[in-house]
C-alpha positions as CSV (number, residue, x, y, z in Angstrom):
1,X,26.1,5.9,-6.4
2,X,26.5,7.6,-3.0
3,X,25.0,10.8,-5.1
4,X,21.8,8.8,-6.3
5,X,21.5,7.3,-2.8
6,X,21.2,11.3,-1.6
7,X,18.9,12.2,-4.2
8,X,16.6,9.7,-3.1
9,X,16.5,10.3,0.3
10,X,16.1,14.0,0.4
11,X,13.7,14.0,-2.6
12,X,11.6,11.1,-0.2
13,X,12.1,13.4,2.9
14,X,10.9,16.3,0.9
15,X,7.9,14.8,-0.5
16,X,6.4,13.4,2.6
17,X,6.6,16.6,4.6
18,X,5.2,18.4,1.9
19,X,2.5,15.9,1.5
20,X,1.3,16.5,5.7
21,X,1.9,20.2,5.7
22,X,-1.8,20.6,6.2
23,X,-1.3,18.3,9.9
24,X,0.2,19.2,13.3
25,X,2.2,16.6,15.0
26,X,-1.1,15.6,17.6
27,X,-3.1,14.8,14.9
28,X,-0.5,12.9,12.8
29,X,-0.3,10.7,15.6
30,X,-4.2,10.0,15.8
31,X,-3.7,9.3,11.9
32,X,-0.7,6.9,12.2
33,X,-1.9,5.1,15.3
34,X,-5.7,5.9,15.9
35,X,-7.4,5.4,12.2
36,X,-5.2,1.7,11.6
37,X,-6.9,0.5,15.7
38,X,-10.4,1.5,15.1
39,X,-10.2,-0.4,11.2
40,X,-8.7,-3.5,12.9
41,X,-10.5,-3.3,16.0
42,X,-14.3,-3.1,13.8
43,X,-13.0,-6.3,11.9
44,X,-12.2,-8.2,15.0
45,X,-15.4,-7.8,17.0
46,X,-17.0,-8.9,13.7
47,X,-14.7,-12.0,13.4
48,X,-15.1,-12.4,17.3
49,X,-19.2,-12.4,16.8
50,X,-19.4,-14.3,14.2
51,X,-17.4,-17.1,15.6
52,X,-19.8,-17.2,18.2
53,X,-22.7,-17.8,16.1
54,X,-21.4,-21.1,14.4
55,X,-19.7,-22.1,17.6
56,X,-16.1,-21.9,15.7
57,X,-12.9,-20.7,17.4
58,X,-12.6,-17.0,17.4
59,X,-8.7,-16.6,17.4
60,X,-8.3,-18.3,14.2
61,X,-10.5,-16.2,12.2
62,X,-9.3,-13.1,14.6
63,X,-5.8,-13.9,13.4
64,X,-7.1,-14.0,10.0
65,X,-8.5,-10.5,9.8
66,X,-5.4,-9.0,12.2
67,X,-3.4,-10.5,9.4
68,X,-5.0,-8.9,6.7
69,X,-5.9,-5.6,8.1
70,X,-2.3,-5.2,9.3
71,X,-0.9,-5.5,5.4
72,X,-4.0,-3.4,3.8
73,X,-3.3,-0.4,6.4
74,X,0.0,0.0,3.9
75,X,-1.6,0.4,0.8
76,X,-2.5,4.5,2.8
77,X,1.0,5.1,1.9
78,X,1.1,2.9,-1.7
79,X,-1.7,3.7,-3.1
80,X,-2.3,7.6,-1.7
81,X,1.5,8.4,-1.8
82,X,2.1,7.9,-5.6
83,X,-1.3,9.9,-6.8
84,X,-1.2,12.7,-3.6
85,X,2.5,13.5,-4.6
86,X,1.1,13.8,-8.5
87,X,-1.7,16.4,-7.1
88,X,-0.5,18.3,-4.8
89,X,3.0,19.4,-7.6
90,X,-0.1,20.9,-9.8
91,X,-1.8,22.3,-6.7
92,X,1.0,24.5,-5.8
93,X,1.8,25.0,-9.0
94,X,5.2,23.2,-9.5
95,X,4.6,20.3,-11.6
96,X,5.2,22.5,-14.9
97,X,8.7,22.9,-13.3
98,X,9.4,19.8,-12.5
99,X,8.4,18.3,-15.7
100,X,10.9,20.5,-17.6
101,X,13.9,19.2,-15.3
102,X,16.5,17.0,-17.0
103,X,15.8,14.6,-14.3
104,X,15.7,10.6,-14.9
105,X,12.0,10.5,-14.2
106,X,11.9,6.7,-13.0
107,X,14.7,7.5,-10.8
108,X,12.6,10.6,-9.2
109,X,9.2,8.1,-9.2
110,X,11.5,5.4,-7.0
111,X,12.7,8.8,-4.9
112,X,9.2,9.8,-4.4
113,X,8.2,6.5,-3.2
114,X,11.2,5.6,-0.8
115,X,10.2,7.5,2.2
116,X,6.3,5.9,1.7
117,X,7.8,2.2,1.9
118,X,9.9,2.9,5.4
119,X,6.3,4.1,6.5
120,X,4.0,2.1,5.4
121,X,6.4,-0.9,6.7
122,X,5.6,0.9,9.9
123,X,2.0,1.0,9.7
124,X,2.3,-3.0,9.0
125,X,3.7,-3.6,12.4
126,X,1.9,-1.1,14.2
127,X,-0.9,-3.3,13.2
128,X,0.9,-6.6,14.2
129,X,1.7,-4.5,17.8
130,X,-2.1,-4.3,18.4
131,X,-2.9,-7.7,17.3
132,X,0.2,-9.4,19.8
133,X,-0.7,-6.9,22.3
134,X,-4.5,-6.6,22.5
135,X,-5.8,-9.5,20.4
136,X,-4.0,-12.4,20.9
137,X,-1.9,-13.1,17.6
138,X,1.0,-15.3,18.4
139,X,4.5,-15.8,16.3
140,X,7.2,-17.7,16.6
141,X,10.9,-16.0,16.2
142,X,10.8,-17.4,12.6
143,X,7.8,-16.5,11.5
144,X,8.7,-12.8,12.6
145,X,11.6,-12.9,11.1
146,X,9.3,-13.6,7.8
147,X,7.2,-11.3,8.6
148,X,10.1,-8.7,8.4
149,X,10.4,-9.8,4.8
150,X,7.0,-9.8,3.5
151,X,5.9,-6.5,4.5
152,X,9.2,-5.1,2.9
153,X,8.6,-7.1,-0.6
154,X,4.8,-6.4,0.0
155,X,5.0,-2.6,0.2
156,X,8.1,-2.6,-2.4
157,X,5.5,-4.5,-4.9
158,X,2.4,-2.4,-4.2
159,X,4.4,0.9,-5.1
160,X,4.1,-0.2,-8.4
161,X,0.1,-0.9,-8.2
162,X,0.0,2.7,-6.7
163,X,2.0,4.1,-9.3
164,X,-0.2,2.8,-12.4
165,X,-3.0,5.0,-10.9
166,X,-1.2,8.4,-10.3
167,X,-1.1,8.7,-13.9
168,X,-4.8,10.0,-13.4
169,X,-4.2,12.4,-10.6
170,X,-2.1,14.1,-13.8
171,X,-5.2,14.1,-16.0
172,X,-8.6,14.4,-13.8
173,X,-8.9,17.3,-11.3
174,X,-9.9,15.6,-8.3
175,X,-7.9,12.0,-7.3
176,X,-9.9,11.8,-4.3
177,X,-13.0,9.6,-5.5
178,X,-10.1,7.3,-7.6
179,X,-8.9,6.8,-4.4
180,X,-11.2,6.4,-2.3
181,X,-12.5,3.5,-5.1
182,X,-9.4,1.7,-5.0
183,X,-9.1,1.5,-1.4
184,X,-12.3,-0.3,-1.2
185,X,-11.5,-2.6,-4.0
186,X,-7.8,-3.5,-2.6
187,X,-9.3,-4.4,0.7
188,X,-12.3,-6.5,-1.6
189,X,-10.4,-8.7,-4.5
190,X,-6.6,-9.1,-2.3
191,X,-8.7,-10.8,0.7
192,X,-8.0,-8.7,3.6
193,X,-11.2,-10.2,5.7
194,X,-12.2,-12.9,3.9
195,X,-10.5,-16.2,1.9
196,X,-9.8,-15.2,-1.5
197,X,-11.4,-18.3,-3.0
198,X,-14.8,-17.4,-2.2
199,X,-15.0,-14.8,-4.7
200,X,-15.9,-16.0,-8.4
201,X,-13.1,-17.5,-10.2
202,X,-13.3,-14.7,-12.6
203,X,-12.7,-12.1,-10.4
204,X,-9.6,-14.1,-8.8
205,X,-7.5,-13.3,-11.6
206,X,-8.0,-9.7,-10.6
207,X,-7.0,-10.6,-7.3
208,X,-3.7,-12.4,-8.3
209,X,-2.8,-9.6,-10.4
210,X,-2.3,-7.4,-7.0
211,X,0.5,-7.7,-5.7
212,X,-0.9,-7.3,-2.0
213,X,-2.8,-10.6,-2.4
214,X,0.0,-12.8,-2.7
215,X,1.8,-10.7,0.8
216,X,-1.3,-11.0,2.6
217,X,-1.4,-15.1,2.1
218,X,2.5,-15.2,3.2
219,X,1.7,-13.2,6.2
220,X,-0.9,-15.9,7.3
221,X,1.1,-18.8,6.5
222,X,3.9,-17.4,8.2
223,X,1.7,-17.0,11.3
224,X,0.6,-20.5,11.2
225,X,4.2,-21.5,10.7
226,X,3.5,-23.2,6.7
227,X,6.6,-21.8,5.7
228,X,7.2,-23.8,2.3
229,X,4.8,-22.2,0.2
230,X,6.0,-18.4,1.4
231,X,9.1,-17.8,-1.1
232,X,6.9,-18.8,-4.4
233,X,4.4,-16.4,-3.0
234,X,7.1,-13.7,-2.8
235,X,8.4,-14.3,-5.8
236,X,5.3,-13.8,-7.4
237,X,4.4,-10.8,-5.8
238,X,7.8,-9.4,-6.9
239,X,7.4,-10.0,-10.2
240,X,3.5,-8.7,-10.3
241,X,4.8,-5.9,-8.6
242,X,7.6,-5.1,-11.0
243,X,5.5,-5.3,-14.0
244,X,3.1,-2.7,-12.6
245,X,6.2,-0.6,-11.4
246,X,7.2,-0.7,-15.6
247,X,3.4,-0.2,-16.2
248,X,2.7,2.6,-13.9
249,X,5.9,4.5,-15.6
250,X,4.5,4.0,-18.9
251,X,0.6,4.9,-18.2
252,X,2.7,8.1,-16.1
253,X,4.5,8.9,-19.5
254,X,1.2,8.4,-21.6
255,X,-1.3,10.9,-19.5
256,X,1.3,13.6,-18.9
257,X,1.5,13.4,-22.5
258,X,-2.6,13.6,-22.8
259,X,-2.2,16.0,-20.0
260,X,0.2,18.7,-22.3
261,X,-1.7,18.0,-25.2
262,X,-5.3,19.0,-23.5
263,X,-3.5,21.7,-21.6
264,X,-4.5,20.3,-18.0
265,X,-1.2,19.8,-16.9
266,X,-1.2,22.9,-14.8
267,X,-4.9,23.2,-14.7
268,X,-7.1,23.2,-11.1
């Protein structure tokens, strides 16, 4: 046990240096803490003006984005972590080798990931820090503590949404635009600045199967102190985010498969 425990920590430590090689520490700073105020900061002057148009109260709806905003900044770390970590082993040219290990590949996948769940837990409450601090979110002891939980389940569950996509950083050259295209559509369908239920009932089954949607409706209950609904919503987001966890392994399996077969495995 205490071996495993070991293997995932130093493979996690590894992974994440190896993945900001390219950054000194200044500028990892303006990334951790800059990029997440200016993206919660734009929403909130929108939320701010528009409150003022229909003569509604701005710290609701300010709350509302804060809230949202503060649990998409993780999907950086959920959703770049798993198909960066993919890219950059075929970029130096070690994926071939680490392919041929006789190492339990979900185990390495969970390794892989650990170190991108303490930080994008982090970027979560750096978030929250702004909104308390500069914005005017307010939460009681309890719904802290709740708060505590959700962003652990949340980022535990979206691991698994980010997984099921490094599959094609293994077959396509570039992962960039994929991405950059699910970034956008996390932060459309999972309601990060705007109720859920607006979009078209078709497209909210796309939204529930995400696990971030579910984390993101806990956080604002738990803000407005609703506290009932909040362990449903968790357990659904647990289980969404253990069937893409199983689903990301497989679709991993299947294009480094299609990747060996078409010779692109070590290909850039």
């Amino acid at each position: 046990m205490m071996r495993t425990l070991k293997f995932v920590f130093r493979t996690g430590i590894f992974t994440y240096r190896a993945l900001f090689t390219w950054i000194n520490p200044p500028d990892f700073v303006v990334v951790k803490l800059g990029v997440p105020f200016f993206l919660v900061l734009t929403f909130v002057l929108i939320s701010d003006y528009g409150a003022a148009l229909t003569g509604q109260d701005a710290q609701s709806y300010i709350n509302f984005v804060v809230v949202g905003n503060a649990l998409y900044v993780s999907t950086f770390n959920t959703l770049m972590g798993p198909m960066f970590f993919v890219f950059n082993e075929r970029r130096e040219g070690t994926l071939e080798l680490l392919f041929s290990t006789p190492v339990n590949r979900p185990l390495l996948n969970i390794a892989k990931s650990a170190i991108h769940i303490g930080d994008g837990i982090f970027g979560i409450f750096i978030v929250l820090l702004y909104g308390v601090t500069l914005f005017g979110l307010r939460m009681s002891v309890l719904g802290s503590l709740y708060m505590i939980v959700i962003a652990f389940l949340s980022v535990i569950s979206m691991m698994g949404f980010g997984l099921l996509f490094s599959g094609l950083a293994l077959y396509y050259r570039q992962p960039h635009p994929i991405v950059s295209m699910m970034l956008s559509a996390t932060m459309f369908f999972c309601g990060v600045t705007f109720p859920v239920g607006m979009l078209p009932q078709s497209l909210q089954y796309i939204s529930k199967a995400i696990p971030l949607t579910h984390g993101i409706e806990a956080a604002r209950l738990a803000v407005i102190e609703e506290f009932s609904p909040i362990p449903m919503l968790l357990a659904r987001e647990l289980i969404v985010g253990a069937l893409l966890f199983c689903l990301g392994s497989f679709v991993l399996g299947y294009f480094e498969h299609l990747a060996k077969k078409s010779g692109k495995l070590v290909f850039f």
